[in-house]
C-alpha positions as CSV (number, residue, x, y, z in Angstrom):
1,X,-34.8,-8.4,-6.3
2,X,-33.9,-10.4,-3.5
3,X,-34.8,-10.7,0.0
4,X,-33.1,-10.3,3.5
5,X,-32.7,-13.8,3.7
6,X,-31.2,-14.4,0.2
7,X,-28.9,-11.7,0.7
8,X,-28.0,-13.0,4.2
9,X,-26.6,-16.1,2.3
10,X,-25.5,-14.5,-0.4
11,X,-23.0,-12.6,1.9
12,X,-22.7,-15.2,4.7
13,X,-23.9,-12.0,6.5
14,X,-26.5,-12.3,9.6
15,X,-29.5,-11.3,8.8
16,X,-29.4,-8.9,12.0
17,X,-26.2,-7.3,10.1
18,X,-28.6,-6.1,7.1
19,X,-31.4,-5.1,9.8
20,X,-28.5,-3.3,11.2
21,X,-26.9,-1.6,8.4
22,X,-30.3,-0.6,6.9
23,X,-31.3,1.0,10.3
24,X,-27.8,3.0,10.4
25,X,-28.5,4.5,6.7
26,X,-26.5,2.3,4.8
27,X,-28.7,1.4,1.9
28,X,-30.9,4.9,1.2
29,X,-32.6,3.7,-1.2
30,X,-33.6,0.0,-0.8
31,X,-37.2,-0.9,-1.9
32,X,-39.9,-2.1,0.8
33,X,-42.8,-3.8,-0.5
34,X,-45.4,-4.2,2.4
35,X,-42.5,-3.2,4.3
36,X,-40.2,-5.8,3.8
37,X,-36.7,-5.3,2.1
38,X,-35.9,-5.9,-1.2
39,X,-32.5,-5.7,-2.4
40,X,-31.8,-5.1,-5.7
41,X,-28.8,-4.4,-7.5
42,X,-27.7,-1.1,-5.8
43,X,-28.0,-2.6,-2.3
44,X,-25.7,-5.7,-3.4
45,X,-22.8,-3.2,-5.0
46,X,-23.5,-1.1,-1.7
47,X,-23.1,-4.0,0.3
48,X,-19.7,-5.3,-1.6
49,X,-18.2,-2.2,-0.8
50,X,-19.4,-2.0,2.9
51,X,-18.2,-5.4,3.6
52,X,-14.9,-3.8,1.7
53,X,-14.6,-0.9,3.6
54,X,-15.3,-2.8,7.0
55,X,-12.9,-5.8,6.4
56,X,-10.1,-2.7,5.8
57,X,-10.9,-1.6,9.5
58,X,-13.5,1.2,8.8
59,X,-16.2,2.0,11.4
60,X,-20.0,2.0,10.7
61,X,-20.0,6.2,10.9
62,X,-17.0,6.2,8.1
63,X,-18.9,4.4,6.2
64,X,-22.2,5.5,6.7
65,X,-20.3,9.2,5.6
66,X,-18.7,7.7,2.7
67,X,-22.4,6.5,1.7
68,X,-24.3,9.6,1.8
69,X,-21.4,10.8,0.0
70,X,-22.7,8.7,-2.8
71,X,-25.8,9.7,-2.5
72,X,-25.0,13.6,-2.9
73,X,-23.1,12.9,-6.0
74,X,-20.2,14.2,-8.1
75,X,-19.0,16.7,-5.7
76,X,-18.2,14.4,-3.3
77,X,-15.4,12.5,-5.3
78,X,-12.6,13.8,-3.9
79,X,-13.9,13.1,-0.8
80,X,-14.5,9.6,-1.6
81,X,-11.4,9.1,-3.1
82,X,-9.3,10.6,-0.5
83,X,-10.8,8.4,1.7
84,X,-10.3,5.3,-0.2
85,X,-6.8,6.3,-0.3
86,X,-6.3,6.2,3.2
87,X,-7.9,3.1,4.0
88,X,-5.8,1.5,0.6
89,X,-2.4,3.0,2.6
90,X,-3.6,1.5,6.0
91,X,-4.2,-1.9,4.2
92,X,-1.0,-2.3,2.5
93,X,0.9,-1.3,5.9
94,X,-0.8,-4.1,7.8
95,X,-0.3,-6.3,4.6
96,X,3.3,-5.7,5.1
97,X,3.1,-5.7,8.7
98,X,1.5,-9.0,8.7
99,X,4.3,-10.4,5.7
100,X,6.7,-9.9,8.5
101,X,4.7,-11.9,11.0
102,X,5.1,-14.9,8.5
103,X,7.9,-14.8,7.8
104,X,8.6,-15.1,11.3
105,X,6.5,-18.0,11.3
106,X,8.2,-19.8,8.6
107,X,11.5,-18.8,9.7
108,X,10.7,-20.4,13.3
109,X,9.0,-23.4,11.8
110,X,12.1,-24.3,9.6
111,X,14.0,-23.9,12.8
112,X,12.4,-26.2,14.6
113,X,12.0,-28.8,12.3
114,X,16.0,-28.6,12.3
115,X,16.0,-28.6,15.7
116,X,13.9,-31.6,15.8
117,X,16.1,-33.4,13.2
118,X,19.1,-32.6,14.6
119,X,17.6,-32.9,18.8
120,X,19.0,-29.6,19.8
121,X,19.4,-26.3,18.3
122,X,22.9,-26.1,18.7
123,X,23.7,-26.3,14.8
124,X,21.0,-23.6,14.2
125,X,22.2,-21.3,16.7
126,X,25.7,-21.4,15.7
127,X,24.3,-20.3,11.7
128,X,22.5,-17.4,13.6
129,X,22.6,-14.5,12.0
130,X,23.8,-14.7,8.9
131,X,24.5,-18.3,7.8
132,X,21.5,-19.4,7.1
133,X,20.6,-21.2,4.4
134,X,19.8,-19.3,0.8
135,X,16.0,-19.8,0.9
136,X,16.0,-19.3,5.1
137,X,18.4,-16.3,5.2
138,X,15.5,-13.4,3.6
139,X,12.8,-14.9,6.0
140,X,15.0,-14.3,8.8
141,X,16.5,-10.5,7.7
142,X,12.8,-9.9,6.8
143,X,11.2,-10.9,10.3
144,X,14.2,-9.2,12.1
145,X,14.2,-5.5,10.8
C-alpha cells in the first residue's frame, strides 16, 4: 500500500490531483485507514489508465463514465472498448497531424541553414517545389498536402 504522497511521486502527479480524482469517483474502491488513502494495486493500474485516457484529451466526466463502467463489470465491454477506440482514432490523427507539423519544422530548418550558408535564399527558392534534395523533397510534399 502506498500513500498520497508516495503516489504523488510516483506519478509526478500533485497531490491535489489524487484529492481531486478521488473526490470525483475515480478510484471506488481505494482503502482509508483512519481516513487516510491508501493506494494499492488497483488504484495505481486505475491511475495509469486515467493519466492514459487524460493525456489522449479525455475529460474528467469520460473518464469518470469509463470507470464505473469497470466497476459494473462484463457488460460494459463494448462500451469500454468502443470508447477506447475512439480516443485510439483521435490519437493517431493528431499523431499524424502533428508528423506534418515536423516535418514542417525540419523542412524550414534545412532551409534556413541553406539560406544561411548560401546568405540568401535565392538558390532554395529557385529548387521550390520539386527540386529538392532526395532526403528534403518528402519533408516538404509531406508538410505541404
Amino acid at each position: 500500500m502506498y500513500s498520497i504522497g508516495q503516489v504523488s511521486e510516483m506519478f509526478g502527479l500533485p497531490i491535489s490531483t489524487l484529492r481531486y480524482y478521488d473526490k470525483q469517483g475515480l478510484f471506488p474502491g481505494i482503502e482509508r485507514r483512519s481516513g487516510i488513502r491508501k493506494f494499492g494495486e488497483n488504484e495505481l493500474e486505475a491511475l495509469r489508465v486515467i493519466e492514459c485516457l487524460k493525456m489522449s484529451g479525455l475529460e474528467i466526466k469520460d473518464i469518470k463514465q469509463f470507470m464505473d463502467w469497470c466497476v459494473e463489470g462484463a457488460s460494459t465491454y463494448p462500451l469500454r472498448r468502443e470508447l477506447l477506440e475512439k480516443q485510439r482514432k483521435t490519437v493517431e490523427a493528431e499523431i499524424a497531424h502533428m508528423n506534418k507539423v515536423l516535418d514542417m519544422l525540419r523542412f524550414k530548418c534545412w532551409y534556413y541553414d541553406q539560406a544561411i550558408q548560401d546568405g540568401s535564399e535565392d538558390r532554395i527558392k529557385s529548387l521550390l517545389p520539386d527540386h529538392l534534395p532526395d532526403d528534403i523533397q518528402p519533408l516538404y510534399d509531406h508538410a505541404h498536402q
